[in-house]
C-alpha positions in Angstrom: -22.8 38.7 13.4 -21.9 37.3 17.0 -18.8 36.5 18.4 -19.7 32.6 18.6 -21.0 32.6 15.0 -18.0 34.4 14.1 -15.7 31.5 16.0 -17.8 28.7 14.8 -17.4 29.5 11.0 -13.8 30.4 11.5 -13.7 26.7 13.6 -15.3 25.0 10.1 -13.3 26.7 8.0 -9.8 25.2 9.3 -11.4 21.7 9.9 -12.4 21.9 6.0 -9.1 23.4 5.1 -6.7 21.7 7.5 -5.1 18.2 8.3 -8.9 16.7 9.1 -10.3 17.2 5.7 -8.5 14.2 4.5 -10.3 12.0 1.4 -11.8 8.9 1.7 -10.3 7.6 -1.6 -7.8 7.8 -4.1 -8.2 10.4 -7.4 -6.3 10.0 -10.0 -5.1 13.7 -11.8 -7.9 13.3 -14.4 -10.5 12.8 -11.8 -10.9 9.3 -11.9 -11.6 7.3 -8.8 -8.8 4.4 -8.4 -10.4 1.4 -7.5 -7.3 -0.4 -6.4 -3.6 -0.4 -6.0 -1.1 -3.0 -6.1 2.4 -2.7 -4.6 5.3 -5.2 -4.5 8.7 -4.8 -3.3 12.0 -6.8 -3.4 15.5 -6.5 -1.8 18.4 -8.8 -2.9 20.4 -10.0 -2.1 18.2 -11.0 1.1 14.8 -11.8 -1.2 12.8 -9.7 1.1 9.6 -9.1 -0.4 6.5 -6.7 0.4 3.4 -7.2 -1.0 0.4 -5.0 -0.3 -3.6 -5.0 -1.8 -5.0 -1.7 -1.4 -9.2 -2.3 -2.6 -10.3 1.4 -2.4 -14.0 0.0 -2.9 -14.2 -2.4 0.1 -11.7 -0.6 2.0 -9.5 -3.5 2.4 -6.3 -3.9 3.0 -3.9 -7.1 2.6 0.1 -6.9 3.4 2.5 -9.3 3.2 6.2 -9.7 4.0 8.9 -12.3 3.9 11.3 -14.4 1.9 10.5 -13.9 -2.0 7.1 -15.6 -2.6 5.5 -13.5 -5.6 3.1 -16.1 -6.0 -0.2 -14.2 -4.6 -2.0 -14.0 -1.4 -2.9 -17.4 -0.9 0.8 -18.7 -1.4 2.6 -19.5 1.9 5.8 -20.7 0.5 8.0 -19.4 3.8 7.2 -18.1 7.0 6.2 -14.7 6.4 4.1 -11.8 8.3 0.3 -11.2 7.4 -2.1 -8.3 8.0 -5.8 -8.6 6.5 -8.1 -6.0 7.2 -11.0 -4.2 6.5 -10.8 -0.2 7.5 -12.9 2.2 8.7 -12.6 5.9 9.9 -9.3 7.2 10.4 -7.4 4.4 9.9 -8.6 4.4 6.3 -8.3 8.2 5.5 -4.6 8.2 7.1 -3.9 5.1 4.8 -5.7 7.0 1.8 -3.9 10.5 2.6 -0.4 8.0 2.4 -1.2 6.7 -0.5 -2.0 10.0 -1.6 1.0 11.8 -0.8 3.6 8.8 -2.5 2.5 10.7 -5.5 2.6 7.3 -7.5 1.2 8.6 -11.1 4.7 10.4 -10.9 6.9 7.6 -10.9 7.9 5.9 -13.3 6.4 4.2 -16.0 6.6 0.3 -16.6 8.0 1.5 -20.4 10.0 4.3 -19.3 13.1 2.4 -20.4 14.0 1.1 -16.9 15.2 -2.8 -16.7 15.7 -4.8 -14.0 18.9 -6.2 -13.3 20.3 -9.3 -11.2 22.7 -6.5 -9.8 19.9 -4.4 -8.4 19.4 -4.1 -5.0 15.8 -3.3 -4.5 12.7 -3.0 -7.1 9.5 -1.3 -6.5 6.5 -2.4 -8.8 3.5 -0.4 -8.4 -0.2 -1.3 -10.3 -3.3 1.1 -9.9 -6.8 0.3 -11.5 -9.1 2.7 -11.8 -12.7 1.4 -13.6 -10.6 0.1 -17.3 -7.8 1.9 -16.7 -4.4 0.5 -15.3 -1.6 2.2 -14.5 2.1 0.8 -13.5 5.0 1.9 -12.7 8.4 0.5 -11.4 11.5 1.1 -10.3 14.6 0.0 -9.8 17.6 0.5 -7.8 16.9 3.8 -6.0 13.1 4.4 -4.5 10.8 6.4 -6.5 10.2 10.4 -5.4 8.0 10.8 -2.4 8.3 7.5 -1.5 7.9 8.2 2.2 4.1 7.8 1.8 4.0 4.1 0.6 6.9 3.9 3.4 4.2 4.9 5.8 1.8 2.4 4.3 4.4 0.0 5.4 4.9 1.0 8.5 1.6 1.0 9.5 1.2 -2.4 8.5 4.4 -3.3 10.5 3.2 -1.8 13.7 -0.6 -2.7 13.3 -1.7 -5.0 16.3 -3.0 -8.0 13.6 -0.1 -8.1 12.3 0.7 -12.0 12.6 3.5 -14.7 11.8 2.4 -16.8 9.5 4.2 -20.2 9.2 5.2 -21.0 5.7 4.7 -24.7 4.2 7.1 -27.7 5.6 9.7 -28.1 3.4 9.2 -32.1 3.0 6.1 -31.1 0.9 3.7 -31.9 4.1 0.5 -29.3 5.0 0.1 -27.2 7.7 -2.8 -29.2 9.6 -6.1 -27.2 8.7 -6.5 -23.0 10.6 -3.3 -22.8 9.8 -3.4 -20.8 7.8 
C-alpha cells in the first residue's frame, strides 16, 4: 500500500472518529429519532424566562427571553429578545451535538417527586417528542447534570447576529402598529 493511501485512510479514519463526525439529529437511548424538544426556564425572583423550540425535522430553531410570558411563541406580553431560524450545516450539527451532550433523558423525570415551590429560585422544564413518545423532565432549584450543553444552546442564541429586541405590547391595551412584530 502507498504512503498517500496509507495517510488518506488514516486522514478518514479521524475525521469519522473525531470532533467532525457530529450527528445531524437527536437519538434517543432506544434508538428513536426525537422529533422535537421543548425547553423553558425561569428565575425568581426576577421572572426571567427562556423559552426555546428545537424541531429536529425542519431544523428550526425558535428562542425566546424576557420577563415571564409562558404564554407561547406568538405572545408578546413584554419586551423580550427573539431568534427564529432555520439551520443548516454546522450551525445545526453544533446545536444537535449541544443538545446531545446536556444528556436530557438523564434528568429528572416530571414524576420523580420534585415540586415546585414559590421559594425556588430557578426551574428547568424540559419536553422531548419523539414520533408518540414524549418525554419530560424538570427541575428545580439547582440545574440538572450536564447542563452546560442546553447552556450552550443558550448562548448561542444570545450571541447569534438575528438575535432581535422585540417590543412587548403597550400597557394601555393598544397594538403595536402592524411588522411589529
Amino acid at each position: 500500500m502507498s504512503p498517500i493511501v496509507k495517510c488518506l485512510a488514516m486522514a478518514l479514519a479521524l475525521l469519522a472518529v473525531g470532533g467532525c463526525a457530529y450527528r445531524d439529529a437527536l437519538v434517543l437511548e432506544n434508538g428513536e429519532k426525537v422529533d422535537s424538544l421543548y425547553y423553558h426556564e425561569s428565575r425568581i425572583p426576577d421572572e426571567v424566562m427562556v423559552e426555546m423550540w428545537i424541531d429536529f425535522n425542519a431544523r428550526r430553531f425558535r428562542f425566546k427571553c424576557g420577563l415571564h410570558d409562558a404564554m407561547g411563541w406568538e405572545s408578546c406580553r413584554f419586551d423580550g429578545m427573539r431568534l427564529d431560524l432555520a439551520l443548516e450545516g454546522r450551525e445545526w450539527r453544533r446545536l444537535v451535538h449541544n443538545v446531545e451532550q446536556a444528556h436530557v433523558e438523564a434528568w429528572p423525570g416530571i414524576n420523580d417527586g420534585q415540586a415546585a415551590s414559590p421559594l425556588d429560585a430557578t426551574a428547568y422544564y424540559l419536553r422531548l417528542r419523539a414520533g408518540d413518545k414524549t418525554i419530560e423532565r424538570f427541575a428545580v432549584g439547582t440545574a440538572p447534570k450536564k447542563f452546560e450543553g442546553i447552556q450552550s444552546v443558550i448562548q448561542f442564541a444570545l450571541s447569534h447576529k438575528s438575535l432581535r429586541l422585540l417590543p412587548g405590547d403597550v400597557p394601555s391595551g393598544e397594538r403595536l402598529p402592524a411588522g411589529a412584530e
